[in-house]
C-alpha positions in Angstrom: 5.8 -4.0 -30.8 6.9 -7.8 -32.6 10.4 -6.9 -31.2 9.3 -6.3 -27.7 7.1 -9.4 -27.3 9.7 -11.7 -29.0 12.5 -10.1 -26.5 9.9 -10.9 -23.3 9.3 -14.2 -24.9 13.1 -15.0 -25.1 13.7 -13.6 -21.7 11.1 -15.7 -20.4 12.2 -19.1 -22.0 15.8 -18.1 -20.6 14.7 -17.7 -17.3 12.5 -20.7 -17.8 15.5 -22.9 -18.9 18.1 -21.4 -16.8 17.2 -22.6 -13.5 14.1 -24.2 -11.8 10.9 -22.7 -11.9 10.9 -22.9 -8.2 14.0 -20.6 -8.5 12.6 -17.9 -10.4 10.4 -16.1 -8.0 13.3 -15.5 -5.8 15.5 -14.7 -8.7 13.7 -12.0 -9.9 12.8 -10.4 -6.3 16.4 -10.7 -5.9 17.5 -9.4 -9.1 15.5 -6.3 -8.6 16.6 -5.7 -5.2 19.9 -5.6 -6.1 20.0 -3.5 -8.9 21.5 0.2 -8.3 19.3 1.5 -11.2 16.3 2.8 -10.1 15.2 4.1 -13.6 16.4 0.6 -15.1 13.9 -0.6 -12.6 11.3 1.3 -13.1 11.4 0.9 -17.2 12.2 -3.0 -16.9 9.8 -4.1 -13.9 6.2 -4.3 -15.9 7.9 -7.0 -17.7 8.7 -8.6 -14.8 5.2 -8.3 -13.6 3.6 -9.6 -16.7 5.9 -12.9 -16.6 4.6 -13.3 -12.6 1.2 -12.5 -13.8 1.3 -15.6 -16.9 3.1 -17.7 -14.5 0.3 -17.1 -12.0 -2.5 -17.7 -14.5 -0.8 -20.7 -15.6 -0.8 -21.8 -12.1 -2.9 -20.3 -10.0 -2.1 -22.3 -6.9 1.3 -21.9 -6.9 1.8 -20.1 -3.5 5.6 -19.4 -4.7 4.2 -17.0 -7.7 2.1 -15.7 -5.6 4.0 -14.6 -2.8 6.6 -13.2 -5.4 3.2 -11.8 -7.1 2.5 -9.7 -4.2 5.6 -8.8 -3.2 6.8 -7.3 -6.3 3.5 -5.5 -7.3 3.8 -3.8 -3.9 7.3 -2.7 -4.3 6.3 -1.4 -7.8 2.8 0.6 -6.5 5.3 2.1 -3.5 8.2 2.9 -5.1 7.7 4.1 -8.8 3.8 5.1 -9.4 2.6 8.5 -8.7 -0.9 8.1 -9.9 -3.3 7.6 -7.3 -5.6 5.4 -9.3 -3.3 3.4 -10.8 -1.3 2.7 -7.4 -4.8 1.6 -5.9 -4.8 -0.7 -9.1 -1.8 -2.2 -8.8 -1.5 -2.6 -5.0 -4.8 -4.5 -4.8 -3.1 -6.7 -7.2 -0.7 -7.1 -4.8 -2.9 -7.9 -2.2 -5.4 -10.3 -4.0 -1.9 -12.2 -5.0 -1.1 -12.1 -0.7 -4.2 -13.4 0.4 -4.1 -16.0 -2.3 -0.8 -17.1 -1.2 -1.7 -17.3 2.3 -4.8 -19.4 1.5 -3.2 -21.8 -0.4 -0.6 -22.2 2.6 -3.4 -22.9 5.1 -7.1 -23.1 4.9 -7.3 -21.0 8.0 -6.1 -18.4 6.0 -8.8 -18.3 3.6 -11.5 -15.0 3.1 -8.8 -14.3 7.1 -9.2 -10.3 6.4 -12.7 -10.5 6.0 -13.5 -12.1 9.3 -14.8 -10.1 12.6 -11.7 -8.8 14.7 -12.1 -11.9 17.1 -12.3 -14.3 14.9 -9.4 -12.6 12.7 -7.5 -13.1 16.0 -8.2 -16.3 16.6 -7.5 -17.3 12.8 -3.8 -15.6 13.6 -3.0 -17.9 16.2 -3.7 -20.9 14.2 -0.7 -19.6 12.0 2.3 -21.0 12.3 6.1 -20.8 11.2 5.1 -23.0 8.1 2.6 -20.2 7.1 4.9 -17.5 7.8 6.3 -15.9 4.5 2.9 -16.1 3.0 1.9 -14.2 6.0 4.5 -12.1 5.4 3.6 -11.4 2.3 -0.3 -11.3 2.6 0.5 -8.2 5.5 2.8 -5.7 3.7 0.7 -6.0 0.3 -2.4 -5.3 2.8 0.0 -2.1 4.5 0.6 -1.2 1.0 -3.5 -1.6 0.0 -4.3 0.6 3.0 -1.8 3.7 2.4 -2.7 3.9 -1.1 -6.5 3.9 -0.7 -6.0 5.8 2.6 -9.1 8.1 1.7 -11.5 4.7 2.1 -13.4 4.4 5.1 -12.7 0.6 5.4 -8.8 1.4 6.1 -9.7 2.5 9.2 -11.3 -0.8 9.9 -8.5 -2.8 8.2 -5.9 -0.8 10.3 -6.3 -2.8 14.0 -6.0 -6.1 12.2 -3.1 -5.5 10.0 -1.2 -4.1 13.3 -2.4 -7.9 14.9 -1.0 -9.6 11.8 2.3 -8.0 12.6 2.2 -8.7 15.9 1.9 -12.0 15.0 4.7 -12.2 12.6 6.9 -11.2 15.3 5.6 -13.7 17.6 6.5 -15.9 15.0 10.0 -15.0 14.3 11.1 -11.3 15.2 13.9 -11.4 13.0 11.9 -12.5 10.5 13.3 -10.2 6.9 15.4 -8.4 9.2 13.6 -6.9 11.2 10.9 -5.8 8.7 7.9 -6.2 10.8 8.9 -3.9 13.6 9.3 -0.9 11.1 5.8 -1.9 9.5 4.2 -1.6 13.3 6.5 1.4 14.0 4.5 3.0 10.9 1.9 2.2 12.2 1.8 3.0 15.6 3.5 6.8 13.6 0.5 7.2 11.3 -1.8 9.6 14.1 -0.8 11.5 16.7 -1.6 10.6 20.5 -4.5 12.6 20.9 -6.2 10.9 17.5 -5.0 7.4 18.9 -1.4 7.3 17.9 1.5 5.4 20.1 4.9 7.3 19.5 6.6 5.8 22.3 6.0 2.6 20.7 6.5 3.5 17.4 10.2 4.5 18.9 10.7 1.3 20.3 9.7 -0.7 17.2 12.4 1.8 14.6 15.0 0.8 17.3 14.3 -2.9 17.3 14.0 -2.6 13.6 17.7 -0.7 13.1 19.1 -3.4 15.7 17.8 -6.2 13.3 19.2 -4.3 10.2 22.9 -2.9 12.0 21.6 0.3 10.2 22.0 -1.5 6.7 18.7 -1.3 5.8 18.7 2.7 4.9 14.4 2.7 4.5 14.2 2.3 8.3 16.3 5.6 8.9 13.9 7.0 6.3 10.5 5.8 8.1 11.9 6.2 11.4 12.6 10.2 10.3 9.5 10.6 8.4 7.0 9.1 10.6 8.1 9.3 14.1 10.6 12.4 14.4 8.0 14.2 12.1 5.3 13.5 14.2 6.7 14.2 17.6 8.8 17.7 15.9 12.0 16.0 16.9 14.5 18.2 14.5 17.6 17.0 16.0 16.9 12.9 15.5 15.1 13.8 11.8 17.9 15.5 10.8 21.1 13.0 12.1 18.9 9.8 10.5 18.7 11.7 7.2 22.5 12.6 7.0 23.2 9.2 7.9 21.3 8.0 5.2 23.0 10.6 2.9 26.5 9.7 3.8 26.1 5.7 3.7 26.9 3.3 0.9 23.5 2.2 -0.3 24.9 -1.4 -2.1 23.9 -4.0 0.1 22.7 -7.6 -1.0 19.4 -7.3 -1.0 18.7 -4.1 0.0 20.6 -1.8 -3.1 17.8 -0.5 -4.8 15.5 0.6 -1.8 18.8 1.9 -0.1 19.4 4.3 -3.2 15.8 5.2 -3.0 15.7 5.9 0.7 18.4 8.4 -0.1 16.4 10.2 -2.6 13.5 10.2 -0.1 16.1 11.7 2.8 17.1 14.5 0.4 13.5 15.4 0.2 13.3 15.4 3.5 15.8 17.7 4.5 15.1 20.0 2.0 11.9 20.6 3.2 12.6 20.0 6.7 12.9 24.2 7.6 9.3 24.5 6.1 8.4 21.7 8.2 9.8 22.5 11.6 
């Protein structure tokens, strides 16, 4: 146990020494997004989180940390933890960390998911591209709050405002993480069918903005768009041709390795248990 703290203490005083602390956030997101070994990942990152979190704590207006505070606890409740209760955990750690961020950007962003839907809308508008990335961030932790306590009644509340945040975002800057926020609302608009509220035809509109953004780099969206839209509408033919694509591709990308190697595990689910499906 000495040897493991004295190793994370080293690594942190490198890090700390090694480049500007307002470097580091963006290093490590970086460093794990680019890293074509998931199970490296997924033994290394709680160190990871634990420096963000002492950072944080040593700091805890520093909307920097916290933005890479939420982004990286989501990424770690989505992609490696199967427990319920410990994804819940972890991805409202994600989230306090987002609407901190966002807070500490703009006072209009303060206690912003608790308020009415009006006044949440209004609060939106007074945004703007300065507050962006803390929006950013503040949205997907919330996206990745609400899948993993889907079974909580106040996700249903949660879910017209997140899909207004988004909107938002795109108002903002469309582009904005290539594309990201049209495959968040395309989600979305995927999660019901029409007769329970659902909007496929949008939800195929925002997957094709979203793979324009991308050039089809970004192998998640082929993933999401197959899972959540061809799924729910029983097209075989589009699941089926976005999987292989994402079979055949070559997952390293800057930026985007390590999701693109786990979207391909995710499309080999998918087609394996595509007959049973369709």
């Amino acid at each position: 146990m000495t040897r493991i703290i004295s190793l994370f203490a080293l690594f942190a005083v490198l890090f700390l020494t090694g480049c500007g602390v307002s470097n580091i956030g963006s290093n490590l997101s970086q460093a794990l997004m680019n890293q074509d070994d998931p199970e490296l990942v997924k033994a290394g990152a709680p160190a990871y989180l634990l420096l963000v979190d002492s950072l944080i704590e040593g700091d805890p207006e520093d909307s920097d940390w916290l933005r890479t505070g939420a982004k990286l606890y989501a990424v770690y409740a989505t992609a490696f933890v199967d427990d319920s209760v410990r994804a819940q955990r972890l991805s409202t750690r994600a989230f306090d960390y987002g609407q901190r961020a966002l807070c500490e950007e703009d006072s209009d962003g303060c206690g912003l998911v608790g308020q009415p839907y009006a006044a949440f809308k209004n609060s939106l508008q007074e945004l703007d591209d300065d507050e962006l990335p803390a929006l950013f961030a503040m949205t997907t932790s919330w996206l990745v709050w609400a899948q993993a306590h889907r079974d909580d009644w106040n996700v249903v509340a949660a879910v017209p405002k997140i899909e207004l945040a988004l909107h938002r975002i795109i108002e903002l800057d469309e582009a904005y993480e290539s594309g990201r926020p049209w495959l968040y609302l395309g989600m979305l608009y995927s999660l019901r069918p029409p007769s329970l509220g659902g909007k496929p035809d949008q939800a195929r509109m925002c997957f094709e903005r979203a793979l324009d953004f991308t050039g089809g780099k970004d192998l998640g969206v082929k993933v999401a768009y197959a899972r959540y839209y061809a799924r729910l509408v029983y097209d075989r033919e589009l699941h089926d041709r976005l999987l292989f694509e994402v079979r055949n591709a070559n997952p390293k990308v800057e930026g985007l390795t390590l999701m693109n190697i786990l979207a391909q595990v995710e499309a080999e689910q998918l087609l394996l248990s595509a007959e049973e499906y369709f």
